[in-house]
Backbone atoms as SQL, in Angstrom:
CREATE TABLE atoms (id INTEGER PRIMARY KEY, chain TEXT, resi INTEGER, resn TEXT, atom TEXT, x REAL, y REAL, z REAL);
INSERT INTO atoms VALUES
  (1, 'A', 1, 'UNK', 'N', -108.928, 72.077, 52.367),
  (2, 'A', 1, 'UNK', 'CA', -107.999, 70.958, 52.212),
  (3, 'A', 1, 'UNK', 'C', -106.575, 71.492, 52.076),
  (4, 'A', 2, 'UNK', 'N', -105.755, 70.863, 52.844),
  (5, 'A', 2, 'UNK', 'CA', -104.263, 71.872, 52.995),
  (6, 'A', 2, 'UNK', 'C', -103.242, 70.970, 51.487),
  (7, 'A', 3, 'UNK', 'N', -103.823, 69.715, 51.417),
  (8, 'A', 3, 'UNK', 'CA', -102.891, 69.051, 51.085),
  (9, 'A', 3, 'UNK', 'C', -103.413, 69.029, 49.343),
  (10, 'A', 4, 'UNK', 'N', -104.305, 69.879, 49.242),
  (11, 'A', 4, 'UNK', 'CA', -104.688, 70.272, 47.578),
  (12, 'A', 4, 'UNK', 'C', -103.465, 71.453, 46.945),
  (13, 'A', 5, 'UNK', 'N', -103.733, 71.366, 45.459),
  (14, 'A', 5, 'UNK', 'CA', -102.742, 71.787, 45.231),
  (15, 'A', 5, 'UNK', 'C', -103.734, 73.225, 44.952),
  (16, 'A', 6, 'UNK', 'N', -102.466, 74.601, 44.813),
  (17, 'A', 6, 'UNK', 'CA', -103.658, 76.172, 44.955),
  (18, 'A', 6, 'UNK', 'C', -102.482, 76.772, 44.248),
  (19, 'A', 7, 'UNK', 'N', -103.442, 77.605, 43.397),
  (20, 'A', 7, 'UNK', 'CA', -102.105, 78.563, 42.338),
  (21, 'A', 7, 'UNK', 'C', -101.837, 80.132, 43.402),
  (22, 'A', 8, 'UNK', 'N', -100.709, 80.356, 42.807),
  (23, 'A', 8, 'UNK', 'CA', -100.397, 81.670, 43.764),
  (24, 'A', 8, 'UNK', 'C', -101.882, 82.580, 44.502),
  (25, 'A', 9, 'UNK', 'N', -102.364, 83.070, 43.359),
  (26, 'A', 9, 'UNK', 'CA', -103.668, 84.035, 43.220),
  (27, 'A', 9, 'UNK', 'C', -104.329, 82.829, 44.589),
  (28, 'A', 10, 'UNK', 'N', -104.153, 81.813, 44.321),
  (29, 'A', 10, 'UNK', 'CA', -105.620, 81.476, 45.712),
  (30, 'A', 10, 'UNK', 'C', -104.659, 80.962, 46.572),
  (31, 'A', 11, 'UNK', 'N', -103.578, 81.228, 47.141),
  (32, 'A', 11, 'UNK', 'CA', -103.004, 81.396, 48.229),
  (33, 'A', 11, 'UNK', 'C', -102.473, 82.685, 48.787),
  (34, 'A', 12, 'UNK', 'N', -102.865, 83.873, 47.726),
  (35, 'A', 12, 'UNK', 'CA', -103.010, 85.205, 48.090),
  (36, 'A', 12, 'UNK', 'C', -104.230, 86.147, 48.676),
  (37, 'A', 13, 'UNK', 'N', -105.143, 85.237, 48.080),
  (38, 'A', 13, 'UNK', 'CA', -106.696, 85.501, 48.162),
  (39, 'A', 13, 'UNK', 'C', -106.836, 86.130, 49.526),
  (40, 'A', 14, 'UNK', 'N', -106.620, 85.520, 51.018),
  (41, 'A', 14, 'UNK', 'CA', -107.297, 85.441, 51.971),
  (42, 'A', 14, 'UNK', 'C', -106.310, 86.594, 53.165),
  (43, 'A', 15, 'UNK', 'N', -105.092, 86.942, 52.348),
  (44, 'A', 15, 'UNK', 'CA', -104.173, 87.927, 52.533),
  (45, 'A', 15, 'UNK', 'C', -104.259, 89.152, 51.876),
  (46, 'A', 16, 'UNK', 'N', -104.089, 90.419, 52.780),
  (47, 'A', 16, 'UNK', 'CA', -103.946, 92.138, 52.508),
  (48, 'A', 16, 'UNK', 'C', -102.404, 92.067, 52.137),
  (49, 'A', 17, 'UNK', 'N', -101.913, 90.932, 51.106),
  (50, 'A', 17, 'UNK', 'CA', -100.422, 91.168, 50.086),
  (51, 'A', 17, 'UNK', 'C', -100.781, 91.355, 48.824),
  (52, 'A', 18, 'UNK', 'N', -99.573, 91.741, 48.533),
  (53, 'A', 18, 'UNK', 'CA', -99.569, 91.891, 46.822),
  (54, 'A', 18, 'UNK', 'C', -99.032, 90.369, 46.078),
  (55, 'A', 19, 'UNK', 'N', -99.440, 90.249, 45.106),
  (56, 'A', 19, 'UNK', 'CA', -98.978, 88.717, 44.430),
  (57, 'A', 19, 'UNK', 'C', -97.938, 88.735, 44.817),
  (58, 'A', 20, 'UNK', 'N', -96.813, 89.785, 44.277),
  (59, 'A', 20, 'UNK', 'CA', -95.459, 89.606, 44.457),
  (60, 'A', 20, 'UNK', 'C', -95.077, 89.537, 46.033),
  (61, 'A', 21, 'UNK', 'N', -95.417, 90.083, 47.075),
  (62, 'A', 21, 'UNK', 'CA', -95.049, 89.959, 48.318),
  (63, 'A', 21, 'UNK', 'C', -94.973, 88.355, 48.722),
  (64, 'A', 22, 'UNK', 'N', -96.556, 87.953, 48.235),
  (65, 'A', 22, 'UNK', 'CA', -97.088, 86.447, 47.978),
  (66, 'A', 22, 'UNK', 'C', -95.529, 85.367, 47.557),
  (67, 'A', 23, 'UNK', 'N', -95.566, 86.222, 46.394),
  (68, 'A', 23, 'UNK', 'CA', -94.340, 84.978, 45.444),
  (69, 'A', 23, 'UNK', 'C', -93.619, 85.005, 46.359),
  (70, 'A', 24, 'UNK', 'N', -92.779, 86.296, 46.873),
  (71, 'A', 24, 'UNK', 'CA', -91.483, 86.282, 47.313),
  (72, 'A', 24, 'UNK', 'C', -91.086, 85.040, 48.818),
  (73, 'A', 25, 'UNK', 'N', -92.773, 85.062, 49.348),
  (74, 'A', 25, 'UNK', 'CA', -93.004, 84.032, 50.702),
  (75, 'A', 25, 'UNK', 'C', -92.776, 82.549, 49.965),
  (76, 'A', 26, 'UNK', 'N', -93.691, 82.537, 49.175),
  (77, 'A', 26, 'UNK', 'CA', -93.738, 81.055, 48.579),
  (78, 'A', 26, 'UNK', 'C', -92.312, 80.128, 48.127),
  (79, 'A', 27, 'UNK', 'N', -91.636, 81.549, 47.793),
  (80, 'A', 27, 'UNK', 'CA', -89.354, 81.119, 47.155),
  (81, 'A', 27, 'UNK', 'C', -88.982, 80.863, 48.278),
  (82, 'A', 28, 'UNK', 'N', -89.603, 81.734, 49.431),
  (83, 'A', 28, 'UNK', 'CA', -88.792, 81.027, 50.695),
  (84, 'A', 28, 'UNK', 'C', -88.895, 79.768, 50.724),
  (85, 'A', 29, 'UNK', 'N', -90.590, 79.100, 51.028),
  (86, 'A', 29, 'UNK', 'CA', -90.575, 78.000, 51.608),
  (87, 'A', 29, 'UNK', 'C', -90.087, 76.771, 50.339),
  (88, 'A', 30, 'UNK', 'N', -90.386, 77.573, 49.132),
  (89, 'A', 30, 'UNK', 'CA', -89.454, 76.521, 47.981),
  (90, 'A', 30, 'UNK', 'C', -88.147, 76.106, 48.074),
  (91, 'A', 31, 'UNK', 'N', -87.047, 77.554, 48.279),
  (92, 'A', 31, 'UNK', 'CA', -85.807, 77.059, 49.133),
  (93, 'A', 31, 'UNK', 'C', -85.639, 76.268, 50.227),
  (94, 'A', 32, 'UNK', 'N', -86.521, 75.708, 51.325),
  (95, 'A', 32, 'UNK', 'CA', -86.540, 75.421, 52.069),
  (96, 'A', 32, 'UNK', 'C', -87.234, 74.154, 52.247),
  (97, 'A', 33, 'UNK', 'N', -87.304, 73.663, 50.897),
  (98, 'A', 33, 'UNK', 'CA', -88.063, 72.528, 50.437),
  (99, 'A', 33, 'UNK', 'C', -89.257, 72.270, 51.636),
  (100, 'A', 34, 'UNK', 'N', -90.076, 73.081, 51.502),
  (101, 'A', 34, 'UNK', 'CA', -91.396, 72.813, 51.889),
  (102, 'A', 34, 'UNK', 'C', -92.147, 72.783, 51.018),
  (103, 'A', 35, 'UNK', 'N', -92.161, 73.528, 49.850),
  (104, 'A', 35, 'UNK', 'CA', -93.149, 73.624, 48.992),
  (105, 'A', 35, 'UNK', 'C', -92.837, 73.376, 47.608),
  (106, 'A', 36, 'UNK', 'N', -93.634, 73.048, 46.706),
  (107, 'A', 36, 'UNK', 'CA', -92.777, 72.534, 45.376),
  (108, 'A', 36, 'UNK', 'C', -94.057, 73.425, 44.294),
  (109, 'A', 37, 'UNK', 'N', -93.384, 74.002, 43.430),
  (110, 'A', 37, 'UNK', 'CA', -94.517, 74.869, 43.041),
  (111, 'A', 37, 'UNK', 'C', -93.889, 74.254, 41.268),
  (112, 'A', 38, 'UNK', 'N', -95.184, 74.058, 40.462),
  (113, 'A', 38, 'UNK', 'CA', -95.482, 73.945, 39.214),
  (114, 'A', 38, 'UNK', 'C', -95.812, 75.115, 38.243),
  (115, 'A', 39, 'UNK', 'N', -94.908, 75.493, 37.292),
  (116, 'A', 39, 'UNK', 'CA', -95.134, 76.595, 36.771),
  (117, 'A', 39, 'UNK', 'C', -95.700, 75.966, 34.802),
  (118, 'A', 40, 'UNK', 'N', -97.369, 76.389, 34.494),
  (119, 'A', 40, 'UNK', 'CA', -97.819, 75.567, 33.564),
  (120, 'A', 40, 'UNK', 'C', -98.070, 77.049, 33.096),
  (121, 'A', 41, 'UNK', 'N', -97.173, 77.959, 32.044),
  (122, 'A', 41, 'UNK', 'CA', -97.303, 78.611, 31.485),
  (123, 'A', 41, 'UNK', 'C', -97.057, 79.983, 32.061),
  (124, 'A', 42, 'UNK', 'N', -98.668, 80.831, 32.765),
  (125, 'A', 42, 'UNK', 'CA', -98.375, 81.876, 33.574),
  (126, 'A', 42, 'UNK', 'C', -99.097, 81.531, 34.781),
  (127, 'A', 43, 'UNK', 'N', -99.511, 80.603, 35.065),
  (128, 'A', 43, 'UNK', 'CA', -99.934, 79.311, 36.480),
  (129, 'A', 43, 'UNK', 'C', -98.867, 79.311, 36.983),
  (130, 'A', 44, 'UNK', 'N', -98.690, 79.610, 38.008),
  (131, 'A', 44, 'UNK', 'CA', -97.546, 79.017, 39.024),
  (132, 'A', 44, 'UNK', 'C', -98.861, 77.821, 39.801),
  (133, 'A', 45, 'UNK', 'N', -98.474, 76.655, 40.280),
  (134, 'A', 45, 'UNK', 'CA', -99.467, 76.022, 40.965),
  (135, 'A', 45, 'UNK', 'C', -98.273, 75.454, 42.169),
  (136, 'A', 46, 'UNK', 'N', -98.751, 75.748, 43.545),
  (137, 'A', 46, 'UNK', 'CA', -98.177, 75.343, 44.577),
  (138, 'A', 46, 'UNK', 'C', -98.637, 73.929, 45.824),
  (139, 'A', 47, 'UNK', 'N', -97.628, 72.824, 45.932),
  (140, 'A', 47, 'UNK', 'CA', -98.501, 72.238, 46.565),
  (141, 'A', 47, 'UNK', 'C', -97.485, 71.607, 47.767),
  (142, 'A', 48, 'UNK', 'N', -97.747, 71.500, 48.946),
  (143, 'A', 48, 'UNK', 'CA', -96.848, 71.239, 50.628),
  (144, 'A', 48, 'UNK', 'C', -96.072, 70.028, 49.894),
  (145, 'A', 49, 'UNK', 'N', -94.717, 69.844, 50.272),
  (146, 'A', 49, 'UNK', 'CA', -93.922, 69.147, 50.268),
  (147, 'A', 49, 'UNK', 'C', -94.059, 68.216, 51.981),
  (148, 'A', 50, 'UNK', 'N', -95.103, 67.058, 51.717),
  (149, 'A', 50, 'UNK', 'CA', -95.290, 66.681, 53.148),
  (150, 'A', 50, 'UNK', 'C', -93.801, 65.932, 53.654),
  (151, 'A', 51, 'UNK', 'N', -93.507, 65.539, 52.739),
  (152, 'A', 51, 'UNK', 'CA', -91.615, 64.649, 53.442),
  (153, 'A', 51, 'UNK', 'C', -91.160, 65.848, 54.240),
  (154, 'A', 52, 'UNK', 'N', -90.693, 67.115, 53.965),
  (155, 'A', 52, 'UNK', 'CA', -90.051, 67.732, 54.719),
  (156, 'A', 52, 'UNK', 'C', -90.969, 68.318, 55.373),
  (157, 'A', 53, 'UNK', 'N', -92.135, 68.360, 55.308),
  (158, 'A', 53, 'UNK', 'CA', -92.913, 68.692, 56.855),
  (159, 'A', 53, 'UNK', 'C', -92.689, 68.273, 57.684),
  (160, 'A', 54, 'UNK', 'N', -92.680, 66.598, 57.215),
  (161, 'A', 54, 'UNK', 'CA', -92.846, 65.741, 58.421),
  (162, 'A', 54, 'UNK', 'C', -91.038, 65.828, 58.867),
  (163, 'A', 55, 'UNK', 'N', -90.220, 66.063, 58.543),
  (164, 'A', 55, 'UNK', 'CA', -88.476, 66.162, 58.885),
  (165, 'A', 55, 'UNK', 'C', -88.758, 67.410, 59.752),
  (166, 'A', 56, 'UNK', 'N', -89.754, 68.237, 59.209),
  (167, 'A', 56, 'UNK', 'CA', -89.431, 69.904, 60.437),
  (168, 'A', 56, 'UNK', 'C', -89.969, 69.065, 62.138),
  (169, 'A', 57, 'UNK', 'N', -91.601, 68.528, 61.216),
  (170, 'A', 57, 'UNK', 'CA', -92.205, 68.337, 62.739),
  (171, 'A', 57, 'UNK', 'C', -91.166, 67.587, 63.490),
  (172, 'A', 58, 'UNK', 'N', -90.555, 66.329, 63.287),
  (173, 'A', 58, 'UNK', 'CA', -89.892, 65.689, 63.773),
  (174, 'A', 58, 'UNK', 'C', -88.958, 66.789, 64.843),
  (175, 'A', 59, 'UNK', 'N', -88.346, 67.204, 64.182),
  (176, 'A', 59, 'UNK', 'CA', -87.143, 68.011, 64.276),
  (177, 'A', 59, 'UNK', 'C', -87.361, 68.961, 65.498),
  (178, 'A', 60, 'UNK', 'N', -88.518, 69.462, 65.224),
  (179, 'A', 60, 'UNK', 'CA', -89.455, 70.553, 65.913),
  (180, 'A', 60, 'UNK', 'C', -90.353, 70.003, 67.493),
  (181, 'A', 61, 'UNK', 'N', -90.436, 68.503, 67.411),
  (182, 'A', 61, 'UNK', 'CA', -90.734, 67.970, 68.422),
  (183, 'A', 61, 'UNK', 'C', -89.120, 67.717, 69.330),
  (184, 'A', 62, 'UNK', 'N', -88.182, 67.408, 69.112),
  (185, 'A', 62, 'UNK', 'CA', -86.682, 67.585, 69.770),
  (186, 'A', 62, 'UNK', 'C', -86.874, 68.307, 70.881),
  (187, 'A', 63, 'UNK', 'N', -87.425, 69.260, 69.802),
  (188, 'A', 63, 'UNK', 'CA', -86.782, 70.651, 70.895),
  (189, 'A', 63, 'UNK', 'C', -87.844, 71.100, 71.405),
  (190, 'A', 64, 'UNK', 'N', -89.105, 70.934, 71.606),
  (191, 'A', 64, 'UNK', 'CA', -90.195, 70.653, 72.479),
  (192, 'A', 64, 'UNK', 'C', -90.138, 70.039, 73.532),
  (193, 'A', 65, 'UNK', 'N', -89.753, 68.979, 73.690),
  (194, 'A', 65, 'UNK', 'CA', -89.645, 67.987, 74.833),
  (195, 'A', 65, 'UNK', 'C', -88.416, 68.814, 75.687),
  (196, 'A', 66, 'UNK', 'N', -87.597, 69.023, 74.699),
  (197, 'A', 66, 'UNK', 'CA', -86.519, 69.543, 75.589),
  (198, 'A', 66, 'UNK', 'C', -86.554, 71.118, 76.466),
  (199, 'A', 67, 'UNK', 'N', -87.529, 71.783, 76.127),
  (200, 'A', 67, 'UNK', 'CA', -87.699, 73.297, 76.109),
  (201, 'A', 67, 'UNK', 'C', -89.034, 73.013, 77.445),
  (202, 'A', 68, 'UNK', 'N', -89.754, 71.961, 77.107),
  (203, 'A', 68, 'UNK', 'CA', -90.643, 71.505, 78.277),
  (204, 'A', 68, 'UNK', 'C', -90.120, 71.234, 79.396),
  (205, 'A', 69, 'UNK', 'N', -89.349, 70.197, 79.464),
  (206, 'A', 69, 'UNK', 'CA', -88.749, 70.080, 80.639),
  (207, 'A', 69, 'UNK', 'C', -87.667, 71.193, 81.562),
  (208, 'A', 70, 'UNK', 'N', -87.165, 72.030, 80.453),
  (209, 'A', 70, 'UNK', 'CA', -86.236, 73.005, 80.772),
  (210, 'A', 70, 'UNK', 'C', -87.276, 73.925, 82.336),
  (211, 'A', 71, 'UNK', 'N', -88.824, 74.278, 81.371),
  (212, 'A', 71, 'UNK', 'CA', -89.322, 75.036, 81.753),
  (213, 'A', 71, 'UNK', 'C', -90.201, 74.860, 83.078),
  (214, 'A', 72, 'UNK', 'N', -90.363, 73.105, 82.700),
  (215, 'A', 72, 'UNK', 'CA', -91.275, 72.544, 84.300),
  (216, 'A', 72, 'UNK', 'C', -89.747, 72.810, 85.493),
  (217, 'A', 73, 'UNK', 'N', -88.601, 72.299, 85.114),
  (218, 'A', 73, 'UNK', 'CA', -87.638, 72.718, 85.938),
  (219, 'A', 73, 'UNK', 'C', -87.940, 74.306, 86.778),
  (220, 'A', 74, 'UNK', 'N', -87.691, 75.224, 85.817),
  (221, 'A', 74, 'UNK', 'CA', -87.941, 76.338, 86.008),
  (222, 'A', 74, 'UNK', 'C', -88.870, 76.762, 86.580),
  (223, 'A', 75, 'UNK', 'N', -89.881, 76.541, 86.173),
  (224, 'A', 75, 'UNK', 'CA', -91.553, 76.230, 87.535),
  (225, 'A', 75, 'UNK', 'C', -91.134, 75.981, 88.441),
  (226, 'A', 76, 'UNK', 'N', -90.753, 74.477, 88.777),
  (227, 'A', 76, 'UNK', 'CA', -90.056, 74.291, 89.829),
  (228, 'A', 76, 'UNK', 'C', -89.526, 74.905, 91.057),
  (229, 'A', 77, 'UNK', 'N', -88.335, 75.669, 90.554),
  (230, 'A', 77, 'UNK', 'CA', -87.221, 76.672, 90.974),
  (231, 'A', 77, 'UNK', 'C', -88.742, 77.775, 91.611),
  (232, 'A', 78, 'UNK', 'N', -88.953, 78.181, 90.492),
  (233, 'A', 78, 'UNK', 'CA', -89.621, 79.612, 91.237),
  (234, 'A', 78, 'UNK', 'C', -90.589, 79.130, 92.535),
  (235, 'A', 79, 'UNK', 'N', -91.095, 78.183, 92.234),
  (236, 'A', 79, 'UNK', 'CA', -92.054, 77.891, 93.040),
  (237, 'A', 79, 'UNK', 'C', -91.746, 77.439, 94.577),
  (238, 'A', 80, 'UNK', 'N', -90.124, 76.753, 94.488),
  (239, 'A', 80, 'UNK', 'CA', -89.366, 76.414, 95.832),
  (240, 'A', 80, 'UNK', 'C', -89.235, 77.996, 96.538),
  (241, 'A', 81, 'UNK', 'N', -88.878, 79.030, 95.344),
  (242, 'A', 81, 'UNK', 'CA', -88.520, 80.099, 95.910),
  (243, 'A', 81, 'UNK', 'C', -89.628, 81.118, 96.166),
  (244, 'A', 82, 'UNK', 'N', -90.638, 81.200, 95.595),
  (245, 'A', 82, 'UNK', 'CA', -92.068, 81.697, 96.161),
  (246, 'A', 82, 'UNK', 'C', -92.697, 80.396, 97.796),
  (247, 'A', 83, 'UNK', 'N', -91.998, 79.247, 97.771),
  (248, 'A', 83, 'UNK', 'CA', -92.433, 79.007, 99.341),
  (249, 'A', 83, 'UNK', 'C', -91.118, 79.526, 100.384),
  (250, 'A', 84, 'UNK', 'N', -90.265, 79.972, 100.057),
  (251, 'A', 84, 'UNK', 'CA', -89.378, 80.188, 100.773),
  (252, 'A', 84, 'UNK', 'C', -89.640, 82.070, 101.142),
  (253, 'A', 85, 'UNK', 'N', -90.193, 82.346, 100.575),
  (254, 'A', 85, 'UNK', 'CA', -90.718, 83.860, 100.896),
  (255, 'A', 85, 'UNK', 'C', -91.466, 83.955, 101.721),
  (256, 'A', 86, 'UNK', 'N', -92.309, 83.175, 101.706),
  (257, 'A', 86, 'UNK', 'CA', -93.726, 83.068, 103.072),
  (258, 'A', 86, 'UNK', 'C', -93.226, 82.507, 104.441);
């Protein structure tokens, strides 16, 4: 379940890091308001900030559509110019 909440240690678990390598990833995506982490003593507990997921995906679909079409263009092109070789 992605959208459960997991303390550092079991979002390190399934990774060859050290806790701290761990933490230092997790401050990123905290700065970056993806993630909102709960600290209940010596628990850090971390859980997805879905609002700004959904602002990346958004964001992140933009420039998909746009990078698609760039590239069917580009297909295009080569492909006029691979029949123009024969």
């Amino acid at each position: 379940m992605a959208l459960k909440e997991r303390t550092v240690s079991e979002l390190a678990k399934p990774f060859e890091m050290s806790l701290a390598a761990i933490s230092k990833h997790i401050k990123v995506l905290e700065r970056a308001n993806l993630v909102d982490k709960i600290v209940d003593g010596r628990i850090h507990i971390c859980r997805l900030n879905t609002g700004s997921l959904s602002q990346a995906t958004e964001w992140l679909h933009l420039y998909e559509e746009f990078w698609s079409n760039r590239f069917d263009l580009l297909e295009n092109e080569l492909l006029k110019a691979k029949k123009k070789e024969h």
